[in-house]
C-alpha positions in Angstrom: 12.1 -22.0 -3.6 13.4 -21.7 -6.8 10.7 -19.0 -7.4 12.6 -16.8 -5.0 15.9 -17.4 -6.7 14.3 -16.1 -10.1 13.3 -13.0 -8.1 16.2 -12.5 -6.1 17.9 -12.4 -9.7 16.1 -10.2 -11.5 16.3 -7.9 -8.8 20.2 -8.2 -8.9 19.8 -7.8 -13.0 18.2 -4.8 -12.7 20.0 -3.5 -10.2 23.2 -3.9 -12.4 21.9 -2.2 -15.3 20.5 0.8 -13.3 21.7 3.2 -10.9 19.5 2.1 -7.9 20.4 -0.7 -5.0 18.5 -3.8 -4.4 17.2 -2.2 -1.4 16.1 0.7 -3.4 14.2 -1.3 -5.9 12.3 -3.0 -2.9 11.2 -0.6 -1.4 10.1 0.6 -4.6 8.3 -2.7 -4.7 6.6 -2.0 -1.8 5.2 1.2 -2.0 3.5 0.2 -5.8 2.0 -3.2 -3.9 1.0 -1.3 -1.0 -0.7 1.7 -3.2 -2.5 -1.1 -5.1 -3.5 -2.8 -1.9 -5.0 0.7 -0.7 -6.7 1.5 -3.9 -8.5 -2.3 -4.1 -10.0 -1.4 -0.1 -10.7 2.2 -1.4 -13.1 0.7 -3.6 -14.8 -1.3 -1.4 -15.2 1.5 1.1 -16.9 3.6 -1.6 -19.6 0.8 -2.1 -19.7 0.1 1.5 -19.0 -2.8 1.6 -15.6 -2.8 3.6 -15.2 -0.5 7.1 -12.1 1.6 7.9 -11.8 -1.2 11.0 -11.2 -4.0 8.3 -9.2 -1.8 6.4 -6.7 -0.6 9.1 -6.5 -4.3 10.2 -5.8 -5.7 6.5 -3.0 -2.9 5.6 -1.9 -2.9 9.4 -2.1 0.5 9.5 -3.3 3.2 12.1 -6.7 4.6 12.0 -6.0 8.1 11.6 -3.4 7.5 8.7 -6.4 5.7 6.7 -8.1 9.2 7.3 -4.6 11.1 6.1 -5.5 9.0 2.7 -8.7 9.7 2.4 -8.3 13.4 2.5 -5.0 13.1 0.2 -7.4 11.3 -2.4 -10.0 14.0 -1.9 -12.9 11.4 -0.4 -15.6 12.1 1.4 -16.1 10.8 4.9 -17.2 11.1 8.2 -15.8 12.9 10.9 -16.3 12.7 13.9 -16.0 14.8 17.4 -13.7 13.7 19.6 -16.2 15.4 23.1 
């Protein structure tokens, strides 16, 4: 617990010394930990080693956004007809 304290005070520290709300700073937080997690299963899906089912289910995210990334990062991939 007193982890969380330290943390819940150096986000109210920071937030003092710059122009940005504690809200502001976590979802900051978030998007940096949620890029990382993305680029760590991007790997994997390079090498095969991890399918876009796994992938979806470990960033809980929809199918067809995993796609939106892959195009965004310029990666090639399968796709598929929907008839």
């Amino acid at each position: 617990m007193s982890n969380l304290k330290d943390i819940k005070s150096e986000i109210e520290n920071y937030a003092n010394n710059s122009n940005l709300t504690e809200l502001q700073i976590v979802e900051k937080l978030e998007i940096h930990f949620f890029n990382k997690k993305v680029n760590q299963n991007l790997k994997l899906y390079k090498k095969g080693l991890k399918k876009v089912s796994d992938i979806t289910k470990d960033l809980k995210i929809s199918p067809r956004k995993f796609y939106a990334i892959l195009e965004k990062k310029k990666i090639e991939h399968k796709k598929y007809n929907k008839k």
